[in-house]
Every structure is written in structure tokens, then in C-alpha cells.
PDB file with SEQRES, HELIX, SHEET and CRYST1 records, atoms N, CA, C and O in Angstrom:
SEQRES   1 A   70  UNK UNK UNK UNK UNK UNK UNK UNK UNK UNK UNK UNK UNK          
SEQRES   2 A   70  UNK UNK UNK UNK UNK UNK UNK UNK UNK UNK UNK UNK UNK          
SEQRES   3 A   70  UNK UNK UNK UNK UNK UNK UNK UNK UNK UNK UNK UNK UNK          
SEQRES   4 A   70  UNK UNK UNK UNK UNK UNK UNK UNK UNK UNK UNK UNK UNK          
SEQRES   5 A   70  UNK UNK UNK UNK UNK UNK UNK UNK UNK UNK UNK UNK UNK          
SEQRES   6 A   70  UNK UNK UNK UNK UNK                                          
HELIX    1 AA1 UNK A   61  UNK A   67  1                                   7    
SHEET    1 AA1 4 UNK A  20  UNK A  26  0                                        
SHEET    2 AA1 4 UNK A   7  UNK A  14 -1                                        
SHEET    3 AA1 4 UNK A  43  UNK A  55 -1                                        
SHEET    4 AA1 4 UNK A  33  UNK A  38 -1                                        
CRYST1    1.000    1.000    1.000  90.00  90.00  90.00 P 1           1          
ATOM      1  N   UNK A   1       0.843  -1.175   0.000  1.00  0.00           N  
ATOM      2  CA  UNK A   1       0.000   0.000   0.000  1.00  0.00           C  
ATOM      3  C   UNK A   1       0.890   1.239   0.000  1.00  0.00           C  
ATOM      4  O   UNK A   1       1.818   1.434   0.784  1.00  0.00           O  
ATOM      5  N   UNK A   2       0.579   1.872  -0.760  1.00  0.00           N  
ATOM      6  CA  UNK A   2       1.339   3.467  -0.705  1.00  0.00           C  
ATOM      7  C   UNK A   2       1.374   4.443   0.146  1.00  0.00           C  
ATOM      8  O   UNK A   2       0.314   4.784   0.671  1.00  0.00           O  
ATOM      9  N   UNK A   3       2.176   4.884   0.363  1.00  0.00           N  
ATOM     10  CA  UNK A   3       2.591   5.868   1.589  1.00  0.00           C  
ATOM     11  C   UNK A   3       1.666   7.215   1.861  1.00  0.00           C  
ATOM     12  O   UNK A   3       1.965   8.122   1.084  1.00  0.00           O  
ATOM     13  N   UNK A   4       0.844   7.473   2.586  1.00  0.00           N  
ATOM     14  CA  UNK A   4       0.137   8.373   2.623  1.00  0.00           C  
ATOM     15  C   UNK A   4       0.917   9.522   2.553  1.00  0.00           C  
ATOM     16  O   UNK A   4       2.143   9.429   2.603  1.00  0.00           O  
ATOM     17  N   UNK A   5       0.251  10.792   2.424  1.00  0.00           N  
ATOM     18  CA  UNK A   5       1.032  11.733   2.114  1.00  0.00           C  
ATOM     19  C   UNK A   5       0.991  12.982   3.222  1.00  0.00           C  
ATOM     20  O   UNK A   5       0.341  12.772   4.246  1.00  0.00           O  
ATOM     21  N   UNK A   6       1.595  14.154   3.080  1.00  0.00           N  
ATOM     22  CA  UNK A   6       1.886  14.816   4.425  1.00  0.00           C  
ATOM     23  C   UNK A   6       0.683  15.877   4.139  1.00  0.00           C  
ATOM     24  O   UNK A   6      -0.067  16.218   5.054  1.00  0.00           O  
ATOM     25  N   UNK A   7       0.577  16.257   3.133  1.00  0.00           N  
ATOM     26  CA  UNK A   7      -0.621  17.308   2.945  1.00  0.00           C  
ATOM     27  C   UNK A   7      -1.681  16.959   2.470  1.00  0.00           C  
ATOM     28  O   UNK A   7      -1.621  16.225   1.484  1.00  0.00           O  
ATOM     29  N   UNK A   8      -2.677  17.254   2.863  1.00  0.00           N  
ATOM     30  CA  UNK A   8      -4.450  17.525   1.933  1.00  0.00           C  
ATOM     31  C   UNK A   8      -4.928  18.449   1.539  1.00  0.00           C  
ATOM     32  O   UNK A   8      -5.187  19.448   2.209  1.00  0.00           O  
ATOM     33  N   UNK A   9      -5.218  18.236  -0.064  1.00  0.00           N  
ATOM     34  CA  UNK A   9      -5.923  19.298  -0.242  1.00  0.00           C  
ATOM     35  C   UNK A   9      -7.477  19.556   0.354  1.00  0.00           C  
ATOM     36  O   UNK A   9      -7.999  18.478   0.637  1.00  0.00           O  
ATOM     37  N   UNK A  10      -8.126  20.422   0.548  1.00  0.00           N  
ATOM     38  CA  UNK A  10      -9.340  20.273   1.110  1.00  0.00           C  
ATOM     39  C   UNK A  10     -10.339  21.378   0.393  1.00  0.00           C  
ATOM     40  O   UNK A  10      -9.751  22.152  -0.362  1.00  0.00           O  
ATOM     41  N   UNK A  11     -11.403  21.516   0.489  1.00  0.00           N  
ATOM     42  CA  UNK A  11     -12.561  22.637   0.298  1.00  0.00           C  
ATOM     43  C   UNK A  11     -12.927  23.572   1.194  1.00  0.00           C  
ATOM     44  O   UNK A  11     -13.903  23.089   1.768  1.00  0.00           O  
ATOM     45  N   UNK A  12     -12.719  24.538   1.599  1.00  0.00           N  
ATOM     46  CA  UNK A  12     -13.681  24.900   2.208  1.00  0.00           C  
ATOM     47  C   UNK A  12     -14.518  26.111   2.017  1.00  0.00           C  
ATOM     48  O   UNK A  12     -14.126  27.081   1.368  1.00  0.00           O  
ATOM     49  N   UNK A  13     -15.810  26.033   2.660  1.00  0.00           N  
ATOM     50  CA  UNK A  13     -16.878  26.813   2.016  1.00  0.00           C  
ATOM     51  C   UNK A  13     -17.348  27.608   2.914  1.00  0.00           C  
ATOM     52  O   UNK A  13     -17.199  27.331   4.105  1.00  0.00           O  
ATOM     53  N   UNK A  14     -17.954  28.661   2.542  1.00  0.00           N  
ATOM     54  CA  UNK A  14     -18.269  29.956   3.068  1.00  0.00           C  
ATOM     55  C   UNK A  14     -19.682  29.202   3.836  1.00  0.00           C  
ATOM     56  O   UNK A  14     -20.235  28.224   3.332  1.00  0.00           O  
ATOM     57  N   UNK A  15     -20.228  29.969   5.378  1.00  0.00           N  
ATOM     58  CA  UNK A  15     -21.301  29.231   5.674  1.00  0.00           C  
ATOM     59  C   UNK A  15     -22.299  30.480   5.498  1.00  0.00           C  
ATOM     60  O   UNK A  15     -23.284  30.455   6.235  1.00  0.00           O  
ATOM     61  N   UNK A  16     -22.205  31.292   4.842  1.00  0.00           N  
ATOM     62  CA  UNK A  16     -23.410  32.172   4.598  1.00  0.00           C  
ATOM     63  C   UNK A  16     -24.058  31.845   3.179  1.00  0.00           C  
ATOM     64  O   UNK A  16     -25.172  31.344   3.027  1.00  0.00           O  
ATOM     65  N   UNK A  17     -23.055  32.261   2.029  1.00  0.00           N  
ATOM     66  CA  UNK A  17     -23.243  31.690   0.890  1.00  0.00           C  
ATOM     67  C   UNK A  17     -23.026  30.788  -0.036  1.00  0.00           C  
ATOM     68  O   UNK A  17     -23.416  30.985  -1.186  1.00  0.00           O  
ATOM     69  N   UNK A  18     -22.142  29.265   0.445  1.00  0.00           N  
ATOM     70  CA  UNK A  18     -21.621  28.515   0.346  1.00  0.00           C  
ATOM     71  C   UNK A  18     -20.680  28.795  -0.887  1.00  0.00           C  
ATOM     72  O   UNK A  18     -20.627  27.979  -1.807  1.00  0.00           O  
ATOM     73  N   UNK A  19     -19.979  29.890  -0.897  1.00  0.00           N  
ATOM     74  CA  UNK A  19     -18.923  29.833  -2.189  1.00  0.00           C  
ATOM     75  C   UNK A  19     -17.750  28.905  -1.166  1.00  0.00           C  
ATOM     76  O   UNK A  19     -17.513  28.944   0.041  1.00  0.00           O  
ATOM     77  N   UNK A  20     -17.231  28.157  -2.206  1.00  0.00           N  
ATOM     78  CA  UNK A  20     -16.269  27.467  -1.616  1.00  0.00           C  
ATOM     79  C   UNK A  20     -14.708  28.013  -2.534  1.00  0.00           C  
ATOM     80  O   UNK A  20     -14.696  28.490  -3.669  1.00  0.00           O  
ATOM     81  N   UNK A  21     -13.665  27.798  -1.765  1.00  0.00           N  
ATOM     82  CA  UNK A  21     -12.171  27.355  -2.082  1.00  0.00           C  
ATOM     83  C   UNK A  21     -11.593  26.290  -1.459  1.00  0.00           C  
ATOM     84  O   UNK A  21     -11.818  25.681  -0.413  1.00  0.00           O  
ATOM     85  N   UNK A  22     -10.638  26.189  -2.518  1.00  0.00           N  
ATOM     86  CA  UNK A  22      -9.429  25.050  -2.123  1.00  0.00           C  
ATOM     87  C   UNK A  22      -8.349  25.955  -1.593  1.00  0.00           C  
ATOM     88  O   UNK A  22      -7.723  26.949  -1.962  1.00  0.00           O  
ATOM     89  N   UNK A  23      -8.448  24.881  -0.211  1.00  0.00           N  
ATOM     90  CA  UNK A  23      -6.676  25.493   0.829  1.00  0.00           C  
ATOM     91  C   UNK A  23      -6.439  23.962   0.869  1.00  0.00           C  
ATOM     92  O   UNK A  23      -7.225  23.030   0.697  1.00  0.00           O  
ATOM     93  N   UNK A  24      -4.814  23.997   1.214  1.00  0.00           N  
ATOM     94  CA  UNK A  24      -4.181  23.151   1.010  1.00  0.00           C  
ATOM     95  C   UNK A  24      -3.594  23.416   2.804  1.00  0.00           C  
ATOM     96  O   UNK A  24      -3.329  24.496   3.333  1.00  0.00           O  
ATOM     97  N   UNK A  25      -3.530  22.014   3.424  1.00  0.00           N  
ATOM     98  CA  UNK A  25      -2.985  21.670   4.690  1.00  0.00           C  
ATOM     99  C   UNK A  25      -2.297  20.315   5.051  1.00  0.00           C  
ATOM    100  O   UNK A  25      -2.202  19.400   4.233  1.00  0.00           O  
ATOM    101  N   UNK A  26      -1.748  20.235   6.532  1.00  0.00           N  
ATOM    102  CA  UNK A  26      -1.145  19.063   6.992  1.00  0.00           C  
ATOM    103  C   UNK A  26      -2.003  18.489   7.481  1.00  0.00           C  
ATOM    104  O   UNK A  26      -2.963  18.900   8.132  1.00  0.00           O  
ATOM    105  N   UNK A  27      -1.537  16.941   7.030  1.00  0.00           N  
ATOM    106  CA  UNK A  27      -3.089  16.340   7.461  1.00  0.00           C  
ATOM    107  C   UNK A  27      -2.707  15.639   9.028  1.00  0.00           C  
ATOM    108  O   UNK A  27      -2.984  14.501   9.406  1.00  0.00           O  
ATOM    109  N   UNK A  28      -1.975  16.729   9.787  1.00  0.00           N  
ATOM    110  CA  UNK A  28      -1.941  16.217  11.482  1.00  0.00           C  
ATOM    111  C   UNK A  28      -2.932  17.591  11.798  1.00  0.00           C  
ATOM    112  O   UNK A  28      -3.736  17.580  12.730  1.00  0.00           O  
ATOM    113  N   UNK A  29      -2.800  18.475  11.117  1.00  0.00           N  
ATOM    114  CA  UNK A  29      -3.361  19.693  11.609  1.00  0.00           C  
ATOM    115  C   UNK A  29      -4.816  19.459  11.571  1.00  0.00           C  
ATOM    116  O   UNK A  29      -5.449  18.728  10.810  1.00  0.00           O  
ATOM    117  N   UNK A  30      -5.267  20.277  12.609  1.00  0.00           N  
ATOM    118  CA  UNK A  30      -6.944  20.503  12.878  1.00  0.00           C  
ATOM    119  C   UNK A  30      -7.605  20.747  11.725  1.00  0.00           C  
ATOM    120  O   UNK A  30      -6.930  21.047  10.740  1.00  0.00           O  
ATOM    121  N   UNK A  31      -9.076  20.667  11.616  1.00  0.00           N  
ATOM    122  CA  UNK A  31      -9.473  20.826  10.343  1.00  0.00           C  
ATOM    123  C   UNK A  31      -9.439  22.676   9.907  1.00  0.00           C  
ATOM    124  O   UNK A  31      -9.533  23.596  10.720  1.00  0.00           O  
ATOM    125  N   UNK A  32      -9.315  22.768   8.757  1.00  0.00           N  
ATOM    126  CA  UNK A  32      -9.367  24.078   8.561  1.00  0.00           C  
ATOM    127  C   UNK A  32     -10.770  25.268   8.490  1.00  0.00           C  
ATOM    128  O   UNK A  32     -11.878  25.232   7.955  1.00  0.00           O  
ATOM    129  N   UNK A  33      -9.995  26.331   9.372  1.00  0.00           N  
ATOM    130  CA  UNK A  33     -11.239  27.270   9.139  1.00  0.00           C  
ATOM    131  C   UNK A  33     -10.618  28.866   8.742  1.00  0.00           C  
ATOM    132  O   UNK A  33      -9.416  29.003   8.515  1.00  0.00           O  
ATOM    133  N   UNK A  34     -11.193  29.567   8.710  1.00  0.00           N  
ATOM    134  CA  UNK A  34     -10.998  31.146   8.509  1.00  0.00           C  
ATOM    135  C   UNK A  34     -11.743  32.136   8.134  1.00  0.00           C  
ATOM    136  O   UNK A  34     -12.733  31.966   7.422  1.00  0.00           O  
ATOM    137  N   UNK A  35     -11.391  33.181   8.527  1.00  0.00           N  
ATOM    138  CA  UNK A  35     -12.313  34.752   7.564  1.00  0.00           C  
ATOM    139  C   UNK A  35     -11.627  34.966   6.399  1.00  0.00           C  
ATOM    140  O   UNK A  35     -10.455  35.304   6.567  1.00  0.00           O  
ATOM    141  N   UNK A  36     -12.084  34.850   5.026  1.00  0.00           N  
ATOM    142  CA  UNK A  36     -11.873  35.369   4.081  1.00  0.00           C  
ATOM    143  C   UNK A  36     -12.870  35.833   3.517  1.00  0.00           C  
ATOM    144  O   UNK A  36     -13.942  35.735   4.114  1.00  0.00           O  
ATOM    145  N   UNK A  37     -12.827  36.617   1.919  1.00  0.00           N  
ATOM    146  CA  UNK A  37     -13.610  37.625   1.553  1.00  0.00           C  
ATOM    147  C   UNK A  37     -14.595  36.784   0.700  1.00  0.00           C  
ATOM    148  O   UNK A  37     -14.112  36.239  -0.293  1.00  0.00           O  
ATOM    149  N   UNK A  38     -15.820  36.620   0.940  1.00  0.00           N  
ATOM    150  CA  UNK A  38     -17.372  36.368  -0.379  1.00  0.00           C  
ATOM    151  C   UNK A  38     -17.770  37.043  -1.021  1.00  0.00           C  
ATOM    152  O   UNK A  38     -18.539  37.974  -0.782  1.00  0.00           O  
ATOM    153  N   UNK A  39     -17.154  36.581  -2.335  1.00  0.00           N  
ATOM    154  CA  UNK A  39     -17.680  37.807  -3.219  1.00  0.00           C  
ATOM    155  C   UNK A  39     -19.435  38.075  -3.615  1.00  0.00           C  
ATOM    156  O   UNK A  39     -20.211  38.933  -4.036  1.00  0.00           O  
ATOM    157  N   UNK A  40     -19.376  36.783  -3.174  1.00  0.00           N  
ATOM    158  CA  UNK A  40     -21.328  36.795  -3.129  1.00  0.00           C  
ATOM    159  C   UNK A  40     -21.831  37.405  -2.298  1.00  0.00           C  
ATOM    160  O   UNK A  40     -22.951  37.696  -2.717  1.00  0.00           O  
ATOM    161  N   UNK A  41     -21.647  37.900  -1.078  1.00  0.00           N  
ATOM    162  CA  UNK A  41     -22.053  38.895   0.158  1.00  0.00           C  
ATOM    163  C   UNK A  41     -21.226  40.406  -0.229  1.00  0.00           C  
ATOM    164  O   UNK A  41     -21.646  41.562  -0.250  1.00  0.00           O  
ATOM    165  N   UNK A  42     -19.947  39.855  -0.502  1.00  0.00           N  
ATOM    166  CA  UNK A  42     -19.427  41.110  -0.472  1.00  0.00           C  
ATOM    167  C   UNK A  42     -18.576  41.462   0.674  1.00  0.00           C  
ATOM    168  O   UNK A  42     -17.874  42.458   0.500  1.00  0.00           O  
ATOM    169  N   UNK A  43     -18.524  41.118   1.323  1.00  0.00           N  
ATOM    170  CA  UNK A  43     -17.836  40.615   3.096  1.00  0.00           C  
ATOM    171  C   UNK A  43     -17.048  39.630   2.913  1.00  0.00           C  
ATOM    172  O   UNK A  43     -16.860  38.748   2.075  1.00  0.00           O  
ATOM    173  N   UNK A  44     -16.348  40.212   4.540  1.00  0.00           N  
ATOM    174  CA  UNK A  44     -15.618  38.880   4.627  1.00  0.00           C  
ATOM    175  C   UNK A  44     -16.520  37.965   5.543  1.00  0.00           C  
ATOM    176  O   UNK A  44     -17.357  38.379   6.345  1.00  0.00           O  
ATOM    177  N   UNK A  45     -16.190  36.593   5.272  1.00  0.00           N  
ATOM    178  CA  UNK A  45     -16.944  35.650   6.436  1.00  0.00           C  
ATOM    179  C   UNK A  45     -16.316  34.300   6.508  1.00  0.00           C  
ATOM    180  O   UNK A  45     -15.372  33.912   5.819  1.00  0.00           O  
ATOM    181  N   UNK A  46     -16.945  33.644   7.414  1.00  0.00           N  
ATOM    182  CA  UNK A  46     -16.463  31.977   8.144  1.00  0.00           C  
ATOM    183  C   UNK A  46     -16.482  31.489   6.849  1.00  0.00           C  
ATOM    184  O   UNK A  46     -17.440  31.517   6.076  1.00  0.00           O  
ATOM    185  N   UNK A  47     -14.914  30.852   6.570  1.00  0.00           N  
ATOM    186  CA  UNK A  47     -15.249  29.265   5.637  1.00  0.00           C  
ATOM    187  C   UNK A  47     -14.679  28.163   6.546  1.00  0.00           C  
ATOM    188  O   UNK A  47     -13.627  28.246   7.180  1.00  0.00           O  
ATOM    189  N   UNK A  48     -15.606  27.019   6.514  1.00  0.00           N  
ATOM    190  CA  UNK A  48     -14.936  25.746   7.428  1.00  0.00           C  
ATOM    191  C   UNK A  48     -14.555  25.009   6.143  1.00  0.00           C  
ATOM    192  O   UNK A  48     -14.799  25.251   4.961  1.00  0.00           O  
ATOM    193  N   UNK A  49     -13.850  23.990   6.780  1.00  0.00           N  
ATOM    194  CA  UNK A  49     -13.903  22.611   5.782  1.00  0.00           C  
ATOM    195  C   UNK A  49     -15.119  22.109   5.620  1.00  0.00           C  
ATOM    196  O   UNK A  49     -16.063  22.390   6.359  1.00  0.00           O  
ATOM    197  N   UNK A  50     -15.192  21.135   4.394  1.00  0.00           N  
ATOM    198  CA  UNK A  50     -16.633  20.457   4.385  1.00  0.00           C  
ATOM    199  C   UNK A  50     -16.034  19.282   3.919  1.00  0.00           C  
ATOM    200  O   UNK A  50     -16.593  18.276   4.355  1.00  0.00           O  
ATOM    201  N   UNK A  51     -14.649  18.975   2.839  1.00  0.00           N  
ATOM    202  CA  UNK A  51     -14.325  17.682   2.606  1.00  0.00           C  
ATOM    203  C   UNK A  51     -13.011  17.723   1.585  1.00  0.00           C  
ATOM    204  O   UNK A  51     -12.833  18.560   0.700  1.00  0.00           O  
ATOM    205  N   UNK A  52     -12.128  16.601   1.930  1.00  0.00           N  
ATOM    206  CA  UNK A  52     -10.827  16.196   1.544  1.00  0.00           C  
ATOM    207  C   UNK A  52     -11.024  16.317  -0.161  1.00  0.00           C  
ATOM    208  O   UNK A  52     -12.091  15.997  -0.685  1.00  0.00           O  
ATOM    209  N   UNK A  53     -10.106  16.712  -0.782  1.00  0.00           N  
ATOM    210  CA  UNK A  53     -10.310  16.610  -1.950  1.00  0.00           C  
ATOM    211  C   UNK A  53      -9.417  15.507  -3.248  1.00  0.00           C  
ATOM    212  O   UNK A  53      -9.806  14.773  -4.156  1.00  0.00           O  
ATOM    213  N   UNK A  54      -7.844  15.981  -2.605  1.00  0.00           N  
ATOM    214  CA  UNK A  54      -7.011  14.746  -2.767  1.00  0.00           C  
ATOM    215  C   UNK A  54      -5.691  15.320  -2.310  1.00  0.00           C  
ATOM    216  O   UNK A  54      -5.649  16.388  -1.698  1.00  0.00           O  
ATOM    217  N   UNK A  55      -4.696  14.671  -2.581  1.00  0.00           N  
ATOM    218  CA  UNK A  55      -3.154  14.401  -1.930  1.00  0.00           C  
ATOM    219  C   UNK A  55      -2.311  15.134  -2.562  1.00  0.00           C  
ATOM    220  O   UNK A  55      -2.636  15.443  -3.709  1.00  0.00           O  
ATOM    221  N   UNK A  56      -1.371  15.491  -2.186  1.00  0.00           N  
ATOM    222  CA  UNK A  56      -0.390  16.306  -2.737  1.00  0.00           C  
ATOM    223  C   UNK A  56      -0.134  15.779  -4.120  1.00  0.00           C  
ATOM    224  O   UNK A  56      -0.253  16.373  -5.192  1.00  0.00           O  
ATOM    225  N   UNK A  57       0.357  14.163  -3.808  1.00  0.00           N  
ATOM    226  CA  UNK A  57       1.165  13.193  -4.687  1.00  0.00           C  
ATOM    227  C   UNK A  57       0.580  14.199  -6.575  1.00  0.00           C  
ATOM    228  O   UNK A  57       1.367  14.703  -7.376  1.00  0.00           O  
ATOM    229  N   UNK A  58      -0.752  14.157  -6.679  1.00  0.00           N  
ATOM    230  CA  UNK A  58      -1.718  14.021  -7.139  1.00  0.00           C  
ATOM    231  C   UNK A  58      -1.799  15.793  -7.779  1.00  0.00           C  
ATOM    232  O   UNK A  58      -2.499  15.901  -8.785  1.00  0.00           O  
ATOM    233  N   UNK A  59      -1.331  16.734  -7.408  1.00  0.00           N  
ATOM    234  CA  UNK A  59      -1.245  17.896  -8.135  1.00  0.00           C  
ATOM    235  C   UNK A  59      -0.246  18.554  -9.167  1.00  0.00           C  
ATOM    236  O   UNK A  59       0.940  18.323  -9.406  1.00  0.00           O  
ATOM    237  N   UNK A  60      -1.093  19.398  -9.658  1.00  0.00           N  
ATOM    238  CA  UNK A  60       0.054  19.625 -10.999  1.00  0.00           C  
ATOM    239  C   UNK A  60       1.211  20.343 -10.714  1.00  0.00           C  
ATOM    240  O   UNK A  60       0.995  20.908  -9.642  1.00  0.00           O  
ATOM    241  N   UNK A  61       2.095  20.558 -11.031  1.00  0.00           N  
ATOM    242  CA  UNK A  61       3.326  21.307 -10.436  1.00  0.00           C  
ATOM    243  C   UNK A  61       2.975  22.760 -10.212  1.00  0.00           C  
ATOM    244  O   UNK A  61       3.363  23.266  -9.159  1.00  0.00           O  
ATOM    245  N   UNK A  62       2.253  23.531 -11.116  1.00  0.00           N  
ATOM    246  CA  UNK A  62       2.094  24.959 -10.604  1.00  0.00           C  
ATOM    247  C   UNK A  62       1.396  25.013  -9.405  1.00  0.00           C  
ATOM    248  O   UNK A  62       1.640  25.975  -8.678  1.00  0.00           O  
ATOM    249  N   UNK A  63       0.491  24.101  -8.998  1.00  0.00           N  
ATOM    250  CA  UNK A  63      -0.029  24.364  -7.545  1.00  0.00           C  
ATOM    251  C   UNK A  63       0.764  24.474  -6.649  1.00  0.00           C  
ATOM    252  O   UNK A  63       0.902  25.341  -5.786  1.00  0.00           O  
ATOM    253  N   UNK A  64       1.697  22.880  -7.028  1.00  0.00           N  
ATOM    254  CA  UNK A  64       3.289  22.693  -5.787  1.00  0.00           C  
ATOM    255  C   UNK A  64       3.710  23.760  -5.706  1.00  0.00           C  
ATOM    256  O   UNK A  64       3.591  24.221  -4.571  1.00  0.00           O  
ATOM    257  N   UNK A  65       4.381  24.698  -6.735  1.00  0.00           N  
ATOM    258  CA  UNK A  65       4.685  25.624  -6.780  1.00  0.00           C  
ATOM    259  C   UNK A  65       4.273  27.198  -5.949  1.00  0.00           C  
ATOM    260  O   UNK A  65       4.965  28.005  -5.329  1.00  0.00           O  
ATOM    261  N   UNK A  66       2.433  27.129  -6.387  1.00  0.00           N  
ATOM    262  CA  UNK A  66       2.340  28.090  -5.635  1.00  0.00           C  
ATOM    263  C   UNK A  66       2.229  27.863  -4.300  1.00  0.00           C  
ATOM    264  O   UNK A  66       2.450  28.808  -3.543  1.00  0.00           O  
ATOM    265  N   UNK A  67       1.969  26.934  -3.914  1.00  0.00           N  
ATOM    266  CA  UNK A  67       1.611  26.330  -1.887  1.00  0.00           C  
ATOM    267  C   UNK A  67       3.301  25.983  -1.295  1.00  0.00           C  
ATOM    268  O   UNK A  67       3.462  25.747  -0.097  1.00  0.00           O  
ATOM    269  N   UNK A  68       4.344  25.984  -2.141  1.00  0.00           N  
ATOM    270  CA  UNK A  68       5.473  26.048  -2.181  1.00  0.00           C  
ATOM    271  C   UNK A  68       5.861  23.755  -1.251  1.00  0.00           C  
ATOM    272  O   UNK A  68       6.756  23.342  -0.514  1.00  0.00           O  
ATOM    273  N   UNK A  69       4.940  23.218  -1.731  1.00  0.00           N  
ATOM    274  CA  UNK A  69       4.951  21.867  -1.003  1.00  0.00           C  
ATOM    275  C   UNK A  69       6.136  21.085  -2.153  1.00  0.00           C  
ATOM    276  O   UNK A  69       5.867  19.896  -2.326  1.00  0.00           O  
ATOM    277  N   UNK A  70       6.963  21.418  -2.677  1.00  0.00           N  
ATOM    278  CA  UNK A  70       7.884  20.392  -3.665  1.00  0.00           C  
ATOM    279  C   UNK A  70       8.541  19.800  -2.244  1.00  0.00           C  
ATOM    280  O   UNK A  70       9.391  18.910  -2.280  1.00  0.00           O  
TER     281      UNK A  70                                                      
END                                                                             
């Protein structure tokens, strides 16, 4: 079986207007939350996680690149 990997990508979504993004984390770390900006409200507001999306192994290099995970 293959070696799990150190990061997850994940979703997470706004809980007012459910716009979602992808953040990228360690998968020892707590699940992710934060204030960022909805462009559907217009505000900033809560996005939690809602679900794993896939593994580092598994992204294209400009992502590696920009999350700086090579």
C-alpha cells in the first residue's frame, strides 16, 4: 500500500453563501477554518472545511509551486 502523504488538499466553504475554495494543509493539523472575503455577500466571512479533496502526490506542479509543497 502506498505511503500516505503529508498534505491535503481540502474545500472549504463559506457558511453564509456557500462559495467554496481550495486550501491546502497538513493532514496532522486541525481541520481548517478562517475569515476570508465572499464575493457573493461582499464581506468577509467563516469558511470551514466540508471535505478532503485529494493528496499532494496528485497535483500539478504549478499548484506545488504556488503552496510552495515540492
Amino acid at each position: 500500500m502506498a505511503k500516505k502523504t503529508k498534505y491535503l488538499v481540502v474545500r472549504l466553504v463559506s457558511v453564509i453563501s456557500n462559495t467554496a475554495k481550495v486550501w491546502v494543509r497538513m493532514r496532522e493539523s486541525p481541520e481548517s477554518k478562517g475569515i476570508f472575503y465572499d464575493p457573493a455577500v461582499g464581506k468577509e466571512v467563516l469558511y470551514v472545511e466540508k471535505e478532503h479533496i485529494k493528496g499532494r502526490e496528485s497535483l500539478p506542479l504549478r499548484v506545488k509551486e504556488r503552496f510552495g509543497l515540492e
